[in-house]
C-alpha positions as CSV (number, residue, x, y, z in Angstrom):
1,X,79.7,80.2,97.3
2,X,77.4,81.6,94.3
3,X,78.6,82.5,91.2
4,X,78.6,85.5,91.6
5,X,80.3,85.5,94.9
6,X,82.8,83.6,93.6
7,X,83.1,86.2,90.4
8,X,83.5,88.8,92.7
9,X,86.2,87.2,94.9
10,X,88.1,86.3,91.7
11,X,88.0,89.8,90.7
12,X,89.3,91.2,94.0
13,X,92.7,88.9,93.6
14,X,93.1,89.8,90.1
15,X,93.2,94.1,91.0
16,X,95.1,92.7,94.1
17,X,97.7,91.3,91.8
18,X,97.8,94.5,90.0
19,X,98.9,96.7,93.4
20,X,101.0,93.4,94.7
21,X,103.0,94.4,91.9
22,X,102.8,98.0,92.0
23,X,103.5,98.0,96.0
24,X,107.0,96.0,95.0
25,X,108.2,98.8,92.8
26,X,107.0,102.0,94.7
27,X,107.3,100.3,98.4
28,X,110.7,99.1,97.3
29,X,111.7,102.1,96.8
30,X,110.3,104.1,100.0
31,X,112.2,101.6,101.8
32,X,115.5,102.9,100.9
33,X,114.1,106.6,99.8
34,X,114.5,108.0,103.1
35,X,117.9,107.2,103.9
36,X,119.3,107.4,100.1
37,X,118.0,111.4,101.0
38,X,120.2,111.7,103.4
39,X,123.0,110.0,102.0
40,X,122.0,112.9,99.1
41,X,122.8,115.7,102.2
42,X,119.0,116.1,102.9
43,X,118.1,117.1,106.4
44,X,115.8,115.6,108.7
45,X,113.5,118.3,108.3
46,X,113.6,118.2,104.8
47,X,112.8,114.4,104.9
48,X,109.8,115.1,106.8
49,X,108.8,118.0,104.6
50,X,109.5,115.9,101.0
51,X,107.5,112.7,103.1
52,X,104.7,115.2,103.8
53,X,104.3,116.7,100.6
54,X,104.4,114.2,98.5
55,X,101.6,112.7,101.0
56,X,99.5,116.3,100.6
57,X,99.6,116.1,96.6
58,X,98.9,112.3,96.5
59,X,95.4,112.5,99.0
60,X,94.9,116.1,97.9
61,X,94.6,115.3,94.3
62,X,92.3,112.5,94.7
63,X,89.1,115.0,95.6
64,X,89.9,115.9,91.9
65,X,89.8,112.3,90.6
66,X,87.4,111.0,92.6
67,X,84.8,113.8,91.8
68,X,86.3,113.0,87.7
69,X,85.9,109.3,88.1
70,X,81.9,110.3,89.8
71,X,81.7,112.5,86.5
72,X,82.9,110.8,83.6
73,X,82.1,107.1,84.9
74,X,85.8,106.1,83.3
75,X,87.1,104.4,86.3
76,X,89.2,101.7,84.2
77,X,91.2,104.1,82.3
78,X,91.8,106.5,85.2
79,X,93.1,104.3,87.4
80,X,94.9,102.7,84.3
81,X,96.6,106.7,83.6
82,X,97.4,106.8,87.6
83,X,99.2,103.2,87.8
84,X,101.4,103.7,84.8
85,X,102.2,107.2,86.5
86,X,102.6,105.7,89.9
87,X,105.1,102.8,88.9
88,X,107.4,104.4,85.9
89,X,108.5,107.3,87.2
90,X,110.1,104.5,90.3
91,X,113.4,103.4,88.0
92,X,113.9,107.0,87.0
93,X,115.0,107.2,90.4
94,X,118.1,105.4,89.1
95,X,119.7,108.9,87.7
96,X,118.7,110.7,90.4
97,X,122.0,112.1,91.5
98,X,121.0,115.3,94.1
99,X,118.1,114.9,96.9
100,X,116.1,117.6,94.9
101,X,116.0,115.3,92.0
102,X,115.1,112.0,93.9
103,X,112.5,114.1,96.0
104,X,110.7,115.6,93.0
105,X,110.6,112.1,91.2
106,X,109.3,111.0,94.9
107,X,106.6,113.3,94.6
108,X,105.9,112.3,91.0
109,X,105.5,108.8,92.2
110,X,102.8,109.9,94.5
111,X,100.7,112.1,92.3
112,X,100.3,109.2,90.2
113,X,99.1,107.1,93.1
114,X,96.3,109.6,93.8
115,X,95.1,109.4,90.4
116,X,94.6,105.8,90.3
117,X,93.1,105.5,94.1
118,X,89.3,106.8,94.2
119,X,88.2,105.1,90.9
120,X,90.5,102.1,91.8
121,X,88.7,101.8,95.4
122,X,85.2,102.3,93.8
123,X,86.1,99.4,91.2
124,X,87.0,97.1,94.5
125,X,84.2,98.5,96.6
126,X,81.6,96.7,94.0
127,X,83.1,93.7,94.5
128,X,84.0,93.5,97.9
129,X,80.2,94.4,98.8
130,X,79.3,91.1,97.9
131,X,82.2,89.3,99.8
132,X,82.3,91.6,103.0
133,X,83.9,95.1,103.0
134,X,86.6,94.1,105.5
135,X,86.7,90.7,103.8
136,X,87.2,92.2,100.3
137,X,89.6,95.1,101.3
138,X,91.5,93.3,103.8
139,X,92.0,91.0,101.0
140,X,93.2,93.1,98.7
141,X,95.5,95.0,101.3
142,X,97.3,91.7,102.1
143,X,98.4,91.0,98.5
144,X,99.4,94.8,98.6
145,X,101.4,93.8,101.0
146,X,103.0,90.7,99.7
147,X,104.0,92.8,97.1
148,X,105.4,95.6,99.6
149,X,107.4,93.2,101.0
150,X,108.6,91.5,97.8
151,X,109.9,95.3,96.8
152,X,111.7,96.2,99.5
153,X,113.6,92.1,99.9
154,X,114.5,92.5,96.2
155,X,116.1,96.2,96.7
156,X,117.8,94.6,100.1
157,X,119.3,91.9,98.0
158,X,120.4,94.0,95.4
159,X,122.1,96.8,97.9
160,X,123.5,93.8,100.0
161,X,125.5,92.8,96.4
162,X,126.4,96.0,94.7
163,X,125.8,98.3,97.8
164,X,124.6,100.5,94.7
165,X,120.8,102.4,95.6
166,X,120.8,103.3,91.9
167,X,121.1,99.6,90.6
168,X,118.1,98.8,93.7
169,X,116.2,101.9,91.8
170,X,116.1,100.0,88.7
171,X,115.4,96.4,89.6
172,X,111.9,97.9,90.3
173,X,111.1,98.0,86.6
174,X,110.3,94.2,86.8
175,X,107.1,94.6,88.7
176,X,106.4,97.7,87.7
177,X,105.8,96.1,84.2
178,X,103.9,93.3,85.0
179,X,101.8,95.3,86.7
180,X,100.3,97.3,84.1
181,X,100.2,94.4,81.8
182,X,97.7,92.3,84.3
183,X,96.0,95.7,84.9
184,X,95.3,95.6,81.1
185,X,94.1,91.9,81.1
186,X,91.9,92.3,83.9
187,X,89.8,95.6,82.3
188,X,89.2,93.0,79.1
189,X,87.9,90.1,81.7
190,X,85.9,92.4,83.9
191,X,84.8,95.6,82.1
192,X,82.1,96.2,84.3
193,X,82.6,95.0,88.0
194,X,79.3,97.6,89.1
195,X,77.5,94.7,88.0
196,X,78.7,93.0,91.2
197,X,77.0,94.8,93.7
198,X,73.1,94.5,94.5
199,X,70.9,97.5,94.0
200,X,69.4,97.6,97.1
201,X,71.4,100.3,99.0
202,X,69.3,103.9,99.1
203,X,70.5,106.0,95.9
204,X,68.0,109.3,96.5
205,X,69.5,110.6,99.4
206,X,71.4,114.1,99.0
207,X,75.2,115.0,99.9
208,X,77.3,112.6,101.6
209,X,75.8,111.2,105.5
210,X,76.6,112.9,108.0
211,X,78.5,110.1,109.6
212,X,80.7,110.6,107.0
213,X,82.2,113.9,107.8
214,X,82.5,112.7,111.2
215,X,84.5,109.7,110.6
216,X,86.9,111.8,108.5
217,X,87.4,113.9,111.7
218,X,88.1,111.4,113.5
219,X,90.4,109.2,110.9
220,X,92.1,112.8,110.5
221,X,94.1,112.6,113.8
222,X,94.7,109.0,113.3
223,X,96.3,110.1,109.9
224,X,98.3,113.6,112.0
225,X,99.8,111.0,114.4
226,X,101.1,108.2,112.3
227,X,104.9,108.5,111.2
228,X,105.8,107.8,107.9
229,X,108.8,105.3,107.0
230,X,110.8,107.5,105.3
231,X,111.6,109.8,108.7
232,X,111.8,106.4,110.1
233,X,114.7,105.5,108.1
234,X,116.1,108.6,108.5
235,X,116.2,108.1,112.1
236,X,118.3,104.6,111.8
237,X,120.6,105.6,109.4
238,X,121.4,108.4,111.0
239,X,121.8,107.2,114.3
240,X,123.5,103.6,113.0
241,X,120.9,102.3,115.2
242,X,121.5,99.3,113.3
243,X,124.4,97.5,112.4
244,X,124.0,97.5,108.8
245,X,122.3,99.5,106.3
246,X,120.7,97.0,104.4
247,X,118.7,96.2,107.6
248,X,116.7,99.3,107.5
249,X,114.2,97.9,104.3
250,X,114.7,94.6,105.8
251,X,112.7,96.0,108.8
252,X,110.0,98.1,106.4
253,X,109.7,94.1,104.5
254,X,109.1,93.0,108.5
255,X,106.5,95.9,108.7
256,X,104.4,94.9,105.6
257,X,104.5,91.1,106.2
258,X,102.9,92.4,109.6
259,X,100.7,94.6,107.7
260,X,99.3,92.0,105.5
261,X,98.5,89.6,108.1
262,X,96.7,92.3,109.9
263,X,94.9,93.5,106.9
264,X,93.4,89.9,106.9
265,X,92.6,89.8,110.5
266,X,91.2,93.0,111.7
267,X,88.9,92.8,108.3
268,X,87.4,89.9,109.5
269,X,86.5,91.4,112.4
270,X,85.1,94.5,111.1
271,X,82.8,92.6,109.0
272,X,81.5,91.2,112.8
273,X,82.7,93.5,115.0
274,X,82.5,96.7,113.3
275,X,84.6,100.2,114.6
276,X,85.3,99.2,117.5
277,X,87.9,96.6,115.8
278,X,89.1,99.9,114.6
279,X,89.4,100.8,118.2
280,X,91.4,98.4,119.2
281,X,94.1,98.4,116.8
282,X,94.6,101.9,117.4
283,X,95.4,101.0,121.0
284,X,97.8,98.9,119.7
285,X,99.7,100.5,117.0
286,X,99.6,103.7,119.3
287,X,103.4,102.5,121.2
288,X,105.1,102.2,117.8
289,X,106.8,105.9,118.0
290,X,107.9,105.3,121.7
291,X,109.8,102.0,121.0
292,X,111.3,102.9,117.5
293,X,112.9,106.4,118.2
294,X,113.5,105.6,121.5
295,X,114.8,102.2,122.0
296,X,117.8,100.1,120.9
297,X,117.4,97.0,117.9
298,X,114.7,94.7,119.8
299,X,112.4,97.6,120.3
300,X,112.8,98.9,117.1
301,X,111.5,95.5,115.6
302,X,108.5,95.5,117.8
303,X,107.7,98.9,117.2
304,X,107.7,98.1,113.2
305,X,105.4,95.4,114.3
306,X,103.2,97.9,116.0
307,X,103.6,100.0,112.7
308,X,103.1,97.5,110.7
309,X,99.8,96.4,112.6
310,X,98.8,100.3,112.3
311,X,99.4,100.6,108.8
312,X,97.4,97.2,108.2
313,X,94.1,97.6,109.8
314,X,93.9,101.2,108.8
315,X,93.9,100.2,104.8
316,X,91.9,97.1,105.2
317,X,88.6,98.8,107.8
318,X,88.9,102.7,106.8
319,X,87.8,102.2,103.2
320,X,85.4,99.6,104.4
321,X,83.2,101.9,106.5
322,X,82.9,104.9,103.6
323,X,81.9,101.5,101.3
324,X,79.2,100.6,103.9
325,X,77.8,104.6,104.2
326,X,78.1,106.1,100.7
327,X,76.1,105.1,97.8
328,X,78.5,103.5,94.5
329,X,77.1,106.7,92.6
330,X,78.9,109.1,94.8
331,X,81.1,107.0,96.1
332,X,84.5,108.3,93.9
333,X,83.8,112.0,95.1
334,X,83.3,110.3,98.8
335,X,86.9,108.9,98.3
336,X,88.5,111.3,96.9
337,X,87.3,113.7,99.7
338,X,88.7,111.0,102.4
339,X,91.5,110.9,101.0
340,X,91.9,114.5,100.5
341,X,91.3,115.1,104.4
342,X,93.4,112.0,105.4
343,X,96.7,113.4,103.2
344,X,96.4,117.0,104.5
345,X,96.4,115.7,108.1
346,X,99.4,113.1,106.9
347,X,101.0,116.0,105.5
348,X,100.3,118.3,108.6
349,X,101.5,116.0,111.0
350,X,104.8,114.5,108.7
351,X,106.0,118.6,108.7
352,X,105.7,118.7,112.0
353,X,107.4,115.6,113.4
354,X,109.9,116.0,111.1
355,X,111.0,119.7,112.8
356,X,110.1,118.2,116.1
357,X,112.8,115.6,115.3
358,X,115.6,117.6,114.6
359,X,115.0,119.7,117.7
360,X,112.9,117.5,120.5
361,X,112.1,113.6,119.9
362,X,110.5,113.3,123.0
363,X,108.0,115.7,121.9
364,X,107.8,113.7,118.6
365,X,106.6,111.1,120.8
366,X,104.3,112.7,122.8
367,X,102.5,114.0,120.0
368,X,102.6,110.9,117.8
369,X,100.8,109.0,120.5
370,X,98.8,111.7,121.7
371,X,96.9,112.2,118.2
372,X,96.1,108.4,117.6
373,X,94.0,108.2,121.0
374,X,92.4,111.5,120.5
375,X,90.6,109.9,117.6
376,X,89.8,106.6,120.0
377,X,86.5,108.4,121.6
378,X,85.1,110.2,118.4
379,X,85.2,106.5,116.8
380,X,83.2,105.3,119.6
381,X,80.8,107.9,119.6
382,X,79.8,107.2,115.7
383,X,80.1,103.5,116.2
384,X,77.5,103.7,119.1
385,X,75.0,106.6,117.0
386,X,75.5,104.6,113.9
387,X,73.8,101.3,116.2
388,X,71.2,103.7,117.1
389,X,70.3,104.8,113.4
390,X,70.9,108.3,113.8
């Protein structure tokens, strides 16, 4: 491995220390977030709505701070402003005493998330073009997922002792500390990670490709048809489809040791394979709604694995391909704009299932699945066009 290979690799574990660490505090707590809202007296509509918006305002912002991060080139210190956002507003939660309050610091959580994303993901992009796009952000998705298991086990243990979700709230301030102080180290070490990425990609062409529009039209649907955790939870503990409460972030902990794994795997293969790896874990994650809302505890486990697989080659390959299409000068507008179009569809399609739950979950289900293959043949389409060099 060169050196600079090797510089590059080191860099991608440090910044994937930095979200292990921020996925245990704000995973943690969307592991129990859910449920605690209805404990609060929230309905399963309003789950799906608080879920959805503070999806819409996390993507939707990051068109702002992506085109900011293009703009001002200060893509350490605003992803810096977004972590410290993202991770201490989580033991705040703590206080929250009405499902208004814990919804709004819910949201708050998530705005700070989309700040820190674009420039974040433009910092890793550098380095993970000289490992391998999948490589690098499958990577860097795994150790975000060691860490979103490591947050929900910790709030599990603490519920299992105190039964307290306020006291589970505020054992998050651990990692959300270390976080930020590794975050701090690692801008000193590497205050330039551009640097790691050759020059030989095309800078003069004008706008964003036109693969790239496509490909957010087709991630879009993906995005509409996924379920987020939160209604999830709000499903078992409503329905005591589980025997004990502190099962439920057990479960999401199953989910992102899943995730991880399959961050590492289906980035290899897109580094060889390309979309159509994409492809296939679509097919795969597609029977997770089916199995959780439908059957009883051993289907609910293997749908979280399905979810889990979902949620996993979806952070590891979709960043990959705008890394592989947009140029690094435009590359923080480029994410911020997928982002932007992959929250409103997450939010779009959260609102939805969560009114569809309280009044028909077979139609849930329907739709769920139905979404995730729609986007199968428009990903095959600029797979096969993309070969052609069109």
């Amino acid at each position: 491995m060169s050196q600079e290979k090797s510089s590059a690799f080191i860099f991608i574990l440090l910044l994937g220390f930095v979200s292990l660490c921020a996925d245990a505090t704000y995973e943690g707590a969307r592991s129990i977030t859910g449920a605690y809202l209805g404990v609060l007296g929230a309905s399963g509509a309003g789950v799906g709505l608080v879920a959805g918006l503070g999806e819409l305002l996390s993507y939707s912002l990051r068109l702002l701070t992506g085109f900011l991060s293009d703009r001002t080139r200060h893509y350490w210190a605003i992803t810096t402003l977004g972590y410290a956002l993202n991770t201490a507003v989580v033991p705040l939660m703590a206080l929250a005493g009405r499902w208004e309050v814990l919804a709004s610091l819910m949201i708050a959580e998530r705005t700070g998330k989309a700040i820190r994303t674009p420039p974040r993901d433009v910092l890793l992009s550098h380095a993970a073009i000289r490992v391998g796009k999948g490589l690098g952000f499958g990577i860097h998705e795994a150790m975000d997922q060691i860490g979103a298991v490591a947050g929900p086990l910790m709030v599990t243990t603490v519920l299992a002792i105190w039964g307290s979700y306020p006291r589970s709230f505020a054992i998050l301030l651990i990692p959300a500390a270390l976080g930020l102080v590794v975050l701090l180290i690692g801008q000193r070490i590497y205050p330039n990670p551009r640097a790691f990425e050759p020059t030989t990609q095309d800078l003069h062409r004008e706008g964003l490709p036109r693969h790239f529009w496509l490909y957010l039209g087709a991630v879009a649907f993906i995005a509409a048809g996924f379920v987020d955790f939160p209604l999830i939870a709000f499903h078992l503990q409503q329905q005591a489809s589980l025997s004990q409460p502190t099962q439920i972030p057990l479960l999401y902990a199953l989910a992102m040791g899943v995730d991880a794994i399959a961050a590492l795997i289906f980035g290899y293969w897109f580094d060889r394979f390309g979309i159509t790896t994409l492809v296939i874990a679509i097919l795969l994650s597609a029977g997770f709604a089916p199995l959780v809302f439908v059957g009883g505890p051993s289907f609910i486990v293997m749908g979280m694995v399905l979810w889990g697989i979902g949620m996993g080659a979806q952070e590891s390959m979709l960043k990959a391909v705008v890394a592989g299409i947009v140029p690094p000068e435009r590359r923080g507008s480029a994410y911020g704009i997928f982002n932007t179009g992959y929250g409103l569809a997450w939010f779009l399609g959260s609102a939805l299932m969560g009114l569809l739950y309280d009044f028909s979950r077979g139609s849930l289900i329907a739709l769920s699945v139905l979404l995730q293959l729609i986007a199968i043949p428009f990903l095959l389409w600029i797979e096969q066009h993309s070969r052609q060099g069109e």
